[in-house]
C-alpha positions in Angstrom: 204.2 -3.7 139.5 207.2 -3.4 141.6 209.6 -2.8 139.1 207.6 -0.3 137.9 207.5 1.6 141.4 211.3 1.0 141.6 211.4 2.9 138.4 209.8 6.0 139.0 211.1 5.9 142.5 214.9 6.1 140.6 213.5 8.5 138.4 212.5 10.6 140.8 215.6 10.3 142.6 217.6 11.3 139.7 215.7 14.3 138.9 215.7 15.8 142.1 219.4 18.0 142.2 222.2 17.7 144.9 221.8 20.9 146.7 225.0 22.9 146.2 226.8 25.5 148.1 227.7 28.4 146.7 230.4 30.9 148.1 228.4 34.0 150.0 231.2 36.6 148.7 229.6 36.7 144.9 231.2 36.8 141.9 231.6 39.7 139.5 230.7 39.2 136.2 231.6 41.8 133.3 230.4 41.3 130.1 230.7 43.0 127.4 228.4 42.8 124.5 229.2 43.9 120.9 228.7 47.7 120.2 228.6 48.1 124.2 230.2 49.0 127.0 231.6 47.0 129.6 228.5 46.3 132.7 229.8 44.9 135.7 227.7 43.7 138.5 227.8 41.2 141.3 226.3 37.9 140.5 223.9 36.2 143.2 223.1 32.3 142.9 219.2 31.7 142.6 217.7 28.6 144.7 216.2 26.3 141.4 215.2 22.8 141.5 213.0 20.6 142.4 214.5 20.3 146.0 214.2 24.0 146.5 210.4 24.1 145.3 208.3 21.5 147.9 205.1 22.5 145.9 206.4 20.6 142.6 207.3 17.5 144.8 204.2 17.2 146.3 202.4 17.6 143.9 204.2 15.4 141.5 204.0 12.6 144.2 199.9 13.3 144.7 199.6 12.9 140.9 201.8 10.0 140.6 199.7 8.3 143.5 196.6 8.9 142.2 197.7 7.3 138.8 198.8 4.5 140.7 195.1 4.2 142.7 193.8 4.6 139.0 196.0 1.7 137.2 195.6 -0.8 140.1 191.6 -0.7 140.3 192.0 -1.0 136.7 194.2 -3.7 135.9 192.4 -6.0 139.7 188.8 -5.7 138.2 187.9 -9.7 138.6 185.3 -10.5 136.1 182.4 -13.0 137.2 
């Protein structure tokens, strides 16, 4: 049972993204799709991942602990 909470403790861990900086000046992009003109514009970085959305961690974690509640009155039923 421990390794199985070390695993999805790493899993977690790996899934969750280093936050990363981004410089506050913005980049311009300007594509240029076929049979169009060129459309430039300033591009702004959007926050996305799981450390930037505390909703989806807590509720991953609630879920996981209930299915660990679940699996352990399961698998410690003593049979007289």
């Amino acid at each position: 049972m421990k390794k199985l909470i070390f695993a999805v403790l790493a899993l977690i861990s790996l899934a969750v993204p280093v936050k990363v900086l981004a410089e506050d000046t913005g980049v311009i992009i300007c594509p240029q799709p076929y049979g169009g003109g060129v459309v430039c514009g300033v591009h702004t970085p959007v926050n996305t991942g799981l450390g930037d959305n505390l909703a989806v961690v807590g509720g991953v974690l609630l879920v996981s602990s209930l299915m660990f509640l679940f699996l352990s009155k399961k698998f410690n039923k003593v049979s007289a």
